[in-house]
C-alpha positions as CSV (number, residue, x, y, z in Angstrom):
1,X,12.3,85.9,44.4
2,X,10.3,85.6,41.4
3,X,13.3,84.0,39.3
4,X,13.9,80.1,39.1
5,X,18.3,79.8,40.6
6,X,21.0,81.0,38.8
7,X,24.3,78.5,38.4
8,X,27.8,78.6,37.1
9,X,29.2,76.8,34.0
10,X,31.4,74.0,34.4
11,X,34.4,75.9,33.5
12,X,33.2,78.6,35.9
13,X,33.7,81.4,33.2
14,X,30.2,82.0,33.3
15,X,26.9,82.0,35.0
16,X,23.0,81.2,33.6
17,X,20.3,82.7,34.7
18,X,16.7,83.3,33.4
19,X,15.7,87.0,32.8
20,X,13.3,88.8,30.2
21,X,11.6,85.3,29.3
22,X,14.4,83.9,28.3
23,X,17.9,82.1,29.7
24,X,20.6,83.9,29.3
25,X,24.6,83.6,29.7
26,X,26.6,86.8,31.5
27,X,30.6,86.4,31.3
28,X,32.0,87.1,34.3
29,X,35.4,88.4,32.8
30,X,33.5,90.8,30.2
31,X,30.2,91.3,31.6
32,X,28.4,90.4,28.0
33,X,24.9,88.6,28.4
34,X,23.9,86.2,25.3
35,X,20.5,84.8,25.2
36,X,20.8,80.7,24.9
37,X,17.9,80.3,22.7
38,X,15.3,77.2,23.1
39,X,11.9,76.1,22.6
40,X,9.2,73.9,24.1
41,X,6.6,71.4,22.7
42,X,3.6,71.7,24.4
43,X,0.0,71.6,24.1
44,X,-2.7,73.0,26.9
45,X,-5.9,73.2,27.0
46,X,-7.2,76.6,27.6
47,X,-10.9,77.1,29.5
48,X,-12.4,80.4,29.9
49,X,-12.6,81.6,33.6
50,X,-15.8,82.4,35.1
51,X,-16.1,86.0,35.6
52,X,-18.9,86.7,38.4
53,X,-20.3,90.0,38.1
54,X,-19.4,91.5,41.9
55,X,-21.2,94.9,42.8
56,X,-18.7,97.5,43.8
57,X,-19.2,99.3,46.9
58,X,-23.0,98.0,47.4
59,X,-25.1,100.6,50.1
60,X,-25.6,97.3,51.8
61,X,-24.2,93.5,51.7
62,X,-23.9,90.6,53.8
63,X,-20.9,90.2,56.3
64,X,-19.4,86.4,56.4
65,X,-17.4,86.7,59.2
66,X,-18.4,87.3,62.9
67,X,-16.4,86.8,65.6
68,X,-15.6,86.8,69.3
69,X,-19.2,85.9,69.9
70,X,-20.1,85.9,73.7
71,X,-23.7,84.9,74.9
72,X,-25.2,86.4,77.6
73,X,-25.3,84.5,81.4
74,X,-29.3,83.6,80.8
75,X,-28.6,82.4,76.8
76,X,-31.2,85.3,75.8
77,X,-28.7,87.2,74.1
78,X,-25.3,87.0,71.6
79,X,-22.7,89.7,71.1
80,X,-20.5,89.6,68.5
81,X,-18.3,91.6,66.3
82,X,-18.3,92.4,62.1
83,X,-16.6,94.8,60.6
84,X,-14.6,96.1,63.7
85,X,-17.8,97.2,65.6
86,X,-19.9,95.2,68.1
87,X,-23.4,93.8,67.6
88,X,-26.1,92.4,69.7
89,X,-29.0,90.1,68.5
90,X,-31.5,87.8,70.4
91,X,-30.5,83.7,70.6
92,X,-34.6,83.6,69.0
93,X,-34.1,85.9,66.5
94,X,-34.7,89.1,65.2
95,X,-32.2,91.7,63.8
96,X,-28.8,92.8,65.2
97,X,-28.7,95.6,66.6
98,X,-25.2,98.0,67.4
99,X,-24.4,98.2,70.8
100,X,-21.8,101.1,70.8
101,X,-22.0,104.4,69.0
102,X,-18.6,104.4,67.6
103,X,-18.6,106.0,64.0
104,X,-15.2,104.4,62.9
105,X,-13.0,106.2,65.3
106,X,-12.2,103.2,66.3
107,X,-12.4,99.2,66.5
108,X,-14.0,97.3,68.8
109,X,-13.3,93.7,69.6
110,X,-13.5,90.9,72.6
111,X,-16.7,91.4,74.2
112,X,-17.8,89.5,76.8
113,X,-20.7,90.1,79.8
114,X,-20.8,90.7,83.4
115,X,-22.3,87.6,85.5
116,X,-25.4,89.8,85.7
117,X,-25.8,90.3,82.1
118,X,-26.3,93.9,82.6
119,X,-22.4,95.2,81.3
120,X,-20.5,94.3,78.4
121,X,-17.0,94.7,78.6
122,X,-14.5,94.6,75.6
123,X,-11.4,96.2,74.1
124,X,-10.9,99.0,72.1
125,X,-8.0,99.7,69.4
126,X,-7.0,101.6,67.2
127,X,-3.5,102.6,65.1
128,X,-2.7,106.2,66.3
129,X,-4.1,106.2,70.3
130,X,-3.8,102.3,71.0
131,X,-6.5,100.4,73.2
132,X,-8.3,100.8,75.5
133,X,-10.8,98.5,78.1
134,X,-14.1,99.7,78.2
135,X,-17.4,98.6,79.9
136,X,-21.0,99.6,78.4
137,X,-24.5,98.8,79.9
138,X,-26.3,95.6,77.6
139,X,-28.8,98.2,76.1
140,X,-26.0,100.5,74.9
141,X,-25.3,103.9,76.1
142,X,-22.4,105.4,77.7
143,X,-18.9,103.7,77.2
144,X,-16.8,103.7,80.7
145,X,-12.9,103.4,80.1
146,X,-11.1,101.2,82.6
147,X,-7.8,100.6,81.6
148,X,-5.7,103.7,82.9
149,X,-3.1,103.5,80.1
150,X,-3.0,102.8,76.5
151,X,-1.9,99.5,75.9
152,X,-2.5,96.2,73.5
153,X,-4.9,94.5,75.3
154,X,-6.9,91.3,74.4
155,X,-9.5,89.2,76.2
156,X,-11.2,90.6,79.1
157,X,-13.3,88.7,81.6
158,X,-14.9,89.2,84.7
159,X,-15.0,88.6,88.1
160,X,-18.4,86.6,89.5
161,X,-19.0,89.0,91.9
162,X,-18.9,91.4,89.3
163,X,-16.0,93.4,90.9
164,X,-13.1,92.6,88.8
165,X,-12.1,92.3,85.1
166,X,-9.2,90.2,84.1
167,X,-7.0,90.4,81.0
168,X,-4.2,90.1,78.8
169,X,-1.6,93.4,78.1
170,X,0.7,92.4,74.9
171,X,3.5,93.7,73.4
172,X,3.5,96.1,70.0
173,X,6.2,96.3,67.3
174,X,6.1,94.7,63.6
175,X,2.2,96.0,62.8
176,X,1.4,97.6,65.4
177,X,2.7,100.5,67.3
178,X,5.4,99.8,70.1
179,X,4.6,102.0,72.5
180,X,3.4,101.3,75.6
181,X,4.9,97.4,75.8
182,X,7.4,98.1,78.8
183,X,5.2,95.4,81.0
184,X,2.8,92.4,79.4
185,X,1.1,89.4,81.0
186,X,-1.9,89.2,82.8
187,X,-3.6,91.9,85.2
188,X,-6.3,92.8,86.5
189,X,-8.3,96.1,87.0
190,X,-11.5,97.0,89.1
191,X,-14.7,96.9,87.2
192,X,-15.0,100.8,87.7
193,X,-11.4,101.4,86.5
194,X,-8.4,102.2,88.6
195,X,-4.7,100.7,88.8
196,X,-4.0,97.8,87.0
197,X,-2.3,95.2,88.9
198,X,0.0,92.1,87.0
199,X,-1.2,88.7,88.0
200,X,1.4,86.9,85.7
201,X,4.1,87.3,82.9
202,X,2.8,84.4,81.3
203,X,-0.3,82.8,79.7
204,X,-3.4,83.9,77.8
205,X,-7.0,83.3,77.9
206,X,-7.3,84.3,81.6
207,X,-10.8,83.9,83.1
208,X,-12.2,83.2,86.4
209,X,-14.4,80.0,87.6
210,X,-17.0,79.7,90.4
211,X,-14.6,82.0,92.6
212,X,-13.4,85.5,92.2
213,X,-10.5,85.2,94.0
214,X,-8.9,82.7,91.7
215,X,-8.1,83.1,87.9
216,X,-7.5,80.5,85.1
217,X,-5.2,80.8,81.9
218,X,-3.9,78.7,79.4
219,X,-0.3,78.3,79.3
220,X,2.0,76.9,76.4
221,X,2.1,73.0,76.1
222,X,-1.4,72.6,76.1
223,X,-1.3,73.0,80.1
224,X,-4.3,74.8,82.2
225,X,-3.3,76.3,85.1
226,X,-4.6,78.7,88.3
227,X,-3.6,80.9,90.6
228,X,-4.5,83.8,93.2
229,X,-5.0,87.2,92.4
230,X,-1.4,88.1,93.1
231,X,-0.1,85.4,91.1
232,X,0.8,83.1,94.4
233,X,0.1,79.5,95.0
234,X,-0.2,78.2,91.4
235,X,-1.4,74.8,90.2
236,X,-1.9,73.1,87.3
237,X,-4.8,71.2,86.4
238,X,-5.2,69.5,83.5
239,X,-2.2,68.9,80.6
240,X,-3.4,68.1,77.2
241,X,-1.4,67.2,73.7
242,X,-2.4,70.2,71.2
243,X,-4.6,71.8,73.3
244,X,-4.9,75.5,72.7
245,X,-7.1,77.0,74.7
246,X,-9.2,76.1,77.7
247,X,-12.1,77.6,79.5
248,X,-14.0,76.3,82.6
249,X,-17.0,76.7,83.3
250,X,-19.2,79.7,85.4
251,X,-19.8,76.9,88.6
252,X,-16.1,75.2,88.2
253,X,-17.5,71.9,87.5
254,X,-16.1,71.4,84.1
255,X,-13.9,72.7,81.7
256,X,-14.2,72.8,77.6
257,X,-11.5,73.1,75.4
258,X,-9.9,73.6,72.0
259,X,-8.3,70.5,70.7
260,X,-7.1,70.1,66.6
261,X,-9.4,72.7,66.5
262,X,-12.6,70.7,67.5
263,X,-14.2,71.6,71.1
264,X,-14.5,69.4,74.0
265,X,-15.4,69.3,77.2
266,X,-14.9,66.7,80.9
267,X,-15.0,67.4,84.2
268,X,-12.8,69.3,86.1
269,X,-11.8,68.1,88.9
270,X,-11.3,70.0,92.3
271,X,-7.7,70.1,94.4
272,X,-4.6,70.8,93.4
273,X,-3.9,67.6,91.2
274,X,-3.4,67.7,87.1
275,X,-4.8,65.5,85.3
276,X,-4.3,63.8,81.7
277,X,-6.7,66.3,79.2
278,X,-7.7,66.1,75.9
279,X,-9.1,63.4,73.7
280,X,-9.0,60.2,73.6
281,X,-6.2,60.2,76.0
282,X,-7.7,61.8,79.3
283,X,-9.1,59.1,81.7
284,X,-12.1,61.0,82.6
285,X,-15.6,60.9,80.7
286,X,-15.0,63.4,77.2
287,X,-17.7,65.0,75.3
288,X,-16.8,66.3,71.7
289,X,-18.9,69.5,71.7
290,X,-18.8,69.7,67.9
291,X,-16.4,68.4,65.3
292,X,-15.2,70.1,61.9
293,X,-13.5,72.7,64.3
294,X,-15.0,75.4,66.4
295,X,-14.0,78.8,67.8
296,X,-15.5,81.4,70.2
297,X,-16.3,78.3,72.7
C-alpha cells in the first residue's frame, strides 16, 4: 500500500514498521508501540510550480481527442467521434457537423460507411440498456437498429454489395454490465437487421475485401486470416511479429497494418498461401505508411 515493508527484530520479539511519519516498534508479547526516533540531513531545493489558470466548465472548448475516424469510399468526407457522439466534416474543410441526434442518452462509437457512401453504420452503448448496431443515412436522419439483442459489440463493417454488416460481440463483467455475454466472436447481420449469425469464436477486426462472401480478421500472434461466411474453409495469409491489427484493402490487392504501432502496408497476395508479414522481415515490397505510430488506419 502506501507504507514502505514492515520486518521483525533479530530476536523476533518485535516488529518495525513506519506509521504516523515516523518508525515505530510494536511488541508482539504486549502489544506496546514506541516511536524509534531519528533525523535526516538534507537540503532541497524548492521551485514554485506553475499554476495555469484553467476555465472551469467553459460554454465552449476544444476537444483533443478524436477517434475511430473512417473516411468515406470517394475521400470527400471523415467521420469521427469526440466526446461519445459522432461527427462529420469535409476532407477540404469546413466545420464538423453532428451526424446523429442523440442528446446524451447514449454513446456512439465505431463508425464506418457503406461502399456507396450513402449509410454510416456504428455501435451504440450505453451502461443501463447495453449496445446496440445502428445504421443512419450520411446526411443524418433517422437511426435504424440492426442488432436484434443487446450486446457489447465493437467494430462493424460492411459487405461490398452493401448487403451485409460484419462484427465483433464481446463479453461484459469487471466495468461493464455482464449481461448478455452467453455467445461472443464474430457474426454477421443483414444490412436491414434480422438474425445474427456467428461466423467465428475467435478474432477481431473482422472486415471484408473485394468479395462479400469472404471476411477477414485478425487473430492473436500477429496472424491474418479468412474465411466463408459460415466460418468454413479458413486460411491464413500473412503472419507477422507484433502485428496488431490488419486491414486489406476495398479491391483485395493489398493489405495495411499496425506494426510497434507505426502503419504499413505490401501486397497481398491471392491463394491460399501465408506469407512472412511485417517489417523488415516480409519478402515482399513494404511501404511504411507513417512512422511515430498511427491508429484508425
Amino acid at each position: 500500500g502506501m507504507y514502505p515493508n514492515m520486518d521483525w527484530m533479530p530476536d523476533s520479539g518485535s516488529i518495525v514498521y513506519w506509521a504516523d511519519g515516523g518508525i515505530n516498534r510494536v511488541d508482539i508479547e504486549t502489544g506496546e508501540v514506541t516511536n524509534i526516533p531519528f533525523s535526516v540531513n538534507d537540503t532541497r531545493d524548492v521551485i514554485d510550480p506553475p499554476r495555469p489558470a484553467v476555465e472551469v466548465a467553459p460554454e465552449t472548448f476544444t476537444t483533443r481527442m478524436a477517434r475511430f475516424a473512417a473516411a468515406s469510399p470517394d475521400g470527400s468526407q471523415v467521420v469521427f467521434e469526440s466526446l461519445g457522439q459522432l461527427w462529420i466534416r469535409d476532407t477540404d474543410g469546413g466545420e464538423p457537423r453532428r451526424l446523429t441526434r442523440n442528446e446524451g442518452d447514449h454513446r456512439e462509437a465505431f463508425p464506418t460507411w457503406s461502399p456507396d457512401g450513402r449509410t454510416i453504420a456504428f455501435v451504440t452503448w450505453d451502461d443501463q440498456e447495453l449496445g446496440s448496431i445502428r445504421t443512419i443515412s450520411a446526411r443524418g436522419g433517422r437511426e435504424r437498429v440492426v442488432t436484434d439483442e443487446p450486446g457489447h459489440y465493437r467494430n462493424p463493417r460492411f459487405s461490398p454489395d452493401g448487403e451485409l454488416i460484419v462484427f465483433e460481440k464481446g463479453e461484459g463483467g469487471y466495468l461493464t454490465a455482464p449481461e448478455w455475454s452467453e455467445t461472443s466472436g464474430i457474426f454477421v447481420v443483414e444490412a436491414d437487421g434480422g438474425d445474427m449469425t456467428m461466423v467465428s469464436d475467435d478474432g477481431t477486426l473482422p472486415h471484408f475485401g473485394a468479395d462479400s462472401d469472404r471476411i477477414f480478421l485478425t487473430r492473436r500472434g500477429g496472424n491474418l486470416v479468412s474465411m466463408d461466411l459460415d466460418g468454413s474453409d479458413e486460411r491464413t495469409h500473412v503472419t507477422g511479429d507484433l502485428v496488431t491489427e490488419y486491414q486489406v484493402s476495398p479491391d483485395g490487392a493489398h493489405v495495411a497494418f499496425r506494426q510497434n504501432y507505426d502503419v504499413h502496408v505490401q501486397p497481398l497476395l491471392p491463394g491460399p498461401q501465408a506469407v512472412a508479414g511485417g517489417s523488415p522481415s516480409s519478402a515482399l515490397p513494404t511501404v511504411e505508411v507513417r512512422g511515430n505510430g498511427g491508429s484508425y488506419f
